[in-house]
N, C-alpha and C positions, 0 to 999 in steps of 0.2 A: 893450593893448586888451582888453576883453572880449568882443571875437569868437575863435572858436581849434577846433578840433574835439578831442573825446576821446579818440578812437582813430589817426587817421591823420595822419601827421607832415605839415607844410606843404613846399613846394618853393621853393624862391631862382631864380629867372631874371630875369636885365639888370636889378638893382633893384628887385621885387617877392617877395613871398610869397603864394604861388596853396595853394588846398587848399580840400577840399569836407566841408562837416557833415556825419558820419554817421548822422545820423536826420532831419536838418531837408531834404536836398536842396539845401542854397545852396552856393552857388561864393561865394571871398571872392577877394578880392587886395587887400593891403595892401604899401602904400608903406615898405621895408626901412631907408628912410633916415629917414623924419618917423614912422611908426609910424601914419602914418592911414593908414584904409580908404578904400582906390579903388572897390570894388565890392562888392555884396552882392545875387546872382541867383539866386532859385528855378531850379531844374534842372525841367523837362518836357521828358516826363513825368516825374513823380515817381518816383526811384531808391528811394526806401525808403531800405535800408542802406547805407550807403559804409564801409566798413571796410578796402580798401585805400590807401594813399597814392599822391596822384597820382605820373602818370609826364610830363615834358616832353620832347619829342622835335622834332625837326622843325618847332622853331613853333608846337608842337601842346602841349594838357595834355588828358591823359585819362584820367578817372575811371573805373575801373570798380564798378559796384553787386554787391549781390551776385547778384540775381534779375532785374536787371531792363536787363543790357547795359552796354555802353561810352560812355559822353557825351565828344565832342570839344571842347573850346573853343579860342580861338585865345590863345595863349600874347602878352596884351598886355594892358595895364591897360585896358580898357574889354572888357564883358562880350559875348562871338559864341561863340554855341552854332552849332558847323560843323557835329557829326551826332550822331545817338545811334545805336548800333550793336547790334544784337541776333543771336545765333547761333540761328534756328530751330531748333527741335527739342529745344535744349539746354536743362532745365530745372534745372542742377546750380548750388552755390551756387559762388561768386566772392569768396574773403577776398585774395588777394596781387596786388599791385602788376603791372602791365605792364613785362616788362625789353624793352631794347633790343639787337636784333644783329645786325652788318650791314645795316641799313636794313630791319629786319623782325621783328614783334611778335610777344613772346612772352606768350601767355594761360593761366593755372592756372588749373583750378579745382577741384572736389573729385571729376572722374571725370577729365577731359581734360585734355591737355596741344595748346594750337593756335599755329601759326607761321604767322600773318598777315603776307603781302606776298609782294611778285616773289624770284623765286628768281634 
């Protein structure tokens, strides 16, 4: 295909490949078995950068941008924008991936270190 993004590796879940453009703001997911494109979604608002690679978790695929918060989608070949997620206050940049631990999100970025969810 010539869709693909530059910087951010794509992700494999239940027979697709999910992953978001790092300057265009689209979500793609492509069919792992025929090679075609299931979708292709402008992100609003507009992320700007995506420089880290998605994370799937729970169902969930989430992009973080650098400047401009976390977009949820739901991890299935048809395109649901769940939430975009913003840390007020925090105006630091965001290049690394969301890890997973124990059912709760870990966030980098270039001042913070944040552990998202129940303890």
């Amino acid at each position: 295909t010539d869709k693909g993004a530059n910087v951010a590796s794509p992700a494999y879940y239940q027979g697709h490949l999910y992953w978001v453009h790092e300057r265009k703001g689209v979500a793609c997911c492509l069919d792992a078995t025929t090679g075609d494109l299931v979708y292709e979604a402008r992100l609003e608002p507009r992320p700007e950068n995506v420089y880290s690679s998605i994370t799937i978790a729970d169902g969930k695929i989430y992009a973080v941008s650098q400047h401009r918060g976390t977009y949820v989608l739901a991890a299935k070949p048809e395109f649901e924008l769940l939430a975009h997620n913003v840390l007020e206050g925090d105006d630091s940049r965001s290049n690394a991936s969301l890890a997973v631990s124990q059912g709760q999100l870990l966030l980098r970025n270039d001042r913070y270190l944040y552990c998202l969810g129940e303890q």
